[in-house]
Legacy VTK file of the C-alpha trace (Angstrom):
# vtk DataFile Version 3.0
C-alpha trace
ASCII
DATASET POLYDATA
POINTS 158 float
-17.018 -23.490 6.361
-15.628 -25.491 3.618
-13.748 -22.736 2.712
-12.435 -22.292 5.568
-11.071 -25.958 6.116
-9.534 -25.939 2.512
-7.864 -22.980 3.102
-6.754 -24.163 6.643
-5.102 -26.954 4.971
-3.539 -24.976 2.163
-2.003 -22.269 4.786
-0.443 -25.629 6.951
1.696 -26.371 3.965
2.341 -23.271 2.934
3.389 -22.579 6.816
5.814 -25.848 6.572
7.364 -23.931 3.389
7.868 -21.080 5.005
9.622 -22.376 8.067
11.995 -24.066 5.843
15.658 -22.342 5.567
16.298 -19.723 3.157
19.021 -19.352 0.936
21.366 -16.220 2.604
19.797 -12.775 1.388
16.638 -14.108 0.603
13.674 -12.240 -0.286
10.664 -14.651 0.317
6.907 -13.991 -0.002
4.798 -16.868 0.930
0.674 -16.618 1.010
-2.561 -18.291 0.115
-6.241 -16.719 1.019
-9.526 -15.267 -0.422
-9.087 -11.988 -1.989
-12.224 -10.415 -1.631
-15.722 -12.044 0.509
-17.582 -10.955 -2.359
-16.521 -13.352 -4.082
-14.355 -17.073 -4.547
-11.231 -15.099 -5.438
-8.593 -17.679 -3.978
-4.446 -16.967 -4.552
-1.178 -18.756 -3.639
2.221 -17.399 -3.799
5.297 -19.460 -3.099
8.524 -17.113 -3.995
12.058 -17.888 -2.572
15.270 -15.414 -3.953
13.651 -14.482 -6.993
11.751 -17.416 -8.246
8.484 -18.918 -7.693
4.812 -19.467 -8.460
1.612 -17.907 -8.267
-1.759 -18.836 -9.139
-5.526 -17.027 -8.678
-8.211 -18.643 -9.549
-11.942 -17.459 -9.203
-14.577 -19.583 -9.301
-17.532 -17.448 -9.192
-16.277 -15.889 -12.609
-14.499 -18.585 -14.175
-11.405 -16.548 -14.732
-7.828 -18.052 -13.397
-4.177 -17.350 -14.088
-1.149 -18.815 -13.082
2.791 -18.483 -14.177
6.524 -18.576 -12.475
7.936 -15.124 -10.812
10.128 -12.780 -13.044
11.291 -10.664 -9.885
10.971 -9.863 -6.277
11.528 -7.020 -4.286
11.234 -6.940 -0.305
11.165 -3.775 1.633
10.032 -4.079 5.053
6.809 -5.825 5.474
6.218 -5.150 2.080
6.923 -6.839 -1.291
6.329 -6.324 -4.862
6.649 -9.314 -7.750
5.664 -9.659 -11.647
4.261 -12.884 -12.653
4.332 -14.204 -16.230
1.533 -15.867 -17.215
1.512 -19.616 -18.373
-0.986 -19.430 -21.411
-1.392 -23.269 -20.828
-3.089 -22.721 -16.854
-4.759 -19.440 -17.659
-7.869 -18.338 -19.607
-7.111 -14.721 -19.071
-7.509 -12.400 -22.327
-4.011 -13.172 -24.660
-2.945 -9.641 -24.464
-2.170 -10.016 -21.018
1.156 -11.960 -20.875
1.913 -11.068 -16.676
0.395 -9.256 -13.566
2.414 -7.291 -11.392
1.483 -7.351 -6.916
2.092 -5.287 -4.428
1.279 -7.088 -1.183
1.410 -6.229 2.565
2.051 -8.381 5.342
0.451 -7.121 8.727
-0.572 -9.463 10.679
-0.852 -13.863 11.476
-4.350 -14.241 11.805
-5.600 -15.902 8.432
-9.536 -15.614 9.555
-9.332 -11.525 10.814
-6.528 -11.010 8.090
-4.812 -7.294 7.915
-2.818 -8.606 4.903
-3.263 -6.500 1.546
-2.781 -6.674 -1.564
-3.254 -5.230 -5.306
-2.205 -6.390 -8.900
-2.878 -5.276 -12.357
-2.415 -6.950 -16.006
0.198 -6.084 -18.268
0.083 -6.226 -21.683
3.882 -7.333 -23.305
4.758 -3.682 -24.275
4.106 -2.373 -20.207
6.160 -5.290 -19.241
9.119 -4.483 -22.099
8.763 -0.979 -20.314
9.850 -2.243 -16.953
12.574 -3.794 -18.357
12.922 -6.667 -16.018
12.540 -4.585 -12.464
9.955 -5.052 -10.311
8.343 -2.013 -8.862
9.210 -0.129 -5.018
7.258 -2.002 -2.869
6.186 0.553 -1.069
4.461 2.793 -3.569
1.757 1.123 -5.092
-0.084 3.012 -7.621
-3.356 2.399 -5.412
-4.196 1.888 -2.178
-4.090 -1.983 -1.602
-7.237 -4.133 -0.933
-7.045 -6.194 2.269
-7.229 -9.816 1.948
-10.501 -11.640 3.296
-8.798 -15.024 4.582
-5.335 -16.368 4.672
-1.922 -14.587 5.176
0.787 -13.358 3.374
3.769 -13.470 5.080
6.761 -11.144 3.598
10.658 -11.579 4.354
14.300 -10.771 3.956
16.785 -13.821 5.015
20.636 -12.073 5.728
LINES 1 159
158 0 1 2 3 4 5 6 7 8 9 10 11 12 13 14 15 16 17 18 19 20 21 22 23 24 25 26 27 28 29 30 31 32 33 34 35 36 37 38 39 40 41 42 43 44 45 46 47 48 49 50 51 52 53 54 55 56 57 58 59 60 61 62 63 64 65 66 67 68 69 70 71 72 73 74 75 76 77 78 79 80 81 82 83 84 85 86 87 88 89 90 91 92 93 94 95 96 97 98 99 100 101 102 103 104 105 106 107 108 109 110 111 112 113 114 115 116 117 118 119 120 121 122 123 124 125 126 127 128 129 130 131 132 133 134 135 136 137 138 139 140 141 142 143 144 145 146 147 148 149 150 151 152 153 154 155 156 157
């Protein structure tokens, strides 16, 4: 239940955030939850026109990451971002230098969540390959995991 009350209080600012006025064509993605009930696999995002933050920390395993958003892309309820890693908040293996979402926004509820999402590592010469462009939302290269609390809430600001 602690859990629970935590992440209550980490979704009310996040909400606050999120109700806040975007700059005109916009693409926001704005979230904080458990990833999986298996396990203490918490995230935030907090992206606004193609800059942000995200950070995932799990502290069954130890293992946490954070960094600043390198791009955005919006399509529908869906969004896809890359995230460089900051070497000084992560204790991921060196080689990985970002991780790359796709998320899903279906639904308010952050305790019966139908939010998903998916991300994998990249290694500097698979993010030199993208060349700076985030990925179509809407085909990830797997089927995304739904979330097991919070929300993720996707948009596009004209």
């Amino acid at each position: 239940m602690n859990h629970r009350l935590r992440l209550a209080a980490g979704l009310s600012v996040m909400a606050v955030a999120a109700a806040a006025p975007a700059a005109a064509n916009a693409d926001s993605v704005f979230g904080g939850g458990q990833l999986s009930s298996a396990s203490a696999n918490f995230f935030t995002f907090n992206i606004n026109n193609g800059s942000g933050f995200v950070a995932v920390n799990d502290a069954q395993t130890g293992q946490r990451y954070a960094g600043q958003v390198s791009c955005v892309r919006v399509s529908g309820n869906a969004a896809s971002f890359i995230v460089t890693i900051d070497p000084t908040l992560s204790n991921s293996s060196p080689t990985v230098v970002a991780q790359e979402f796709w998320v899903a926004d279906n639904g308010t509820d952050p305790f019966a969540p139908t939010d998903a999402q998916r991300n994998t590592s990249l290694t500097a010469k698979q993010l030199t390959r993208l060349g700076g462009a985030c990925p179509d939302p809407t085909a990830p290269p797997k089927a995304l995991n739904p979330i097991a609390l919070g929300d993720i809430a996707v948009s596009t600001t004209v």
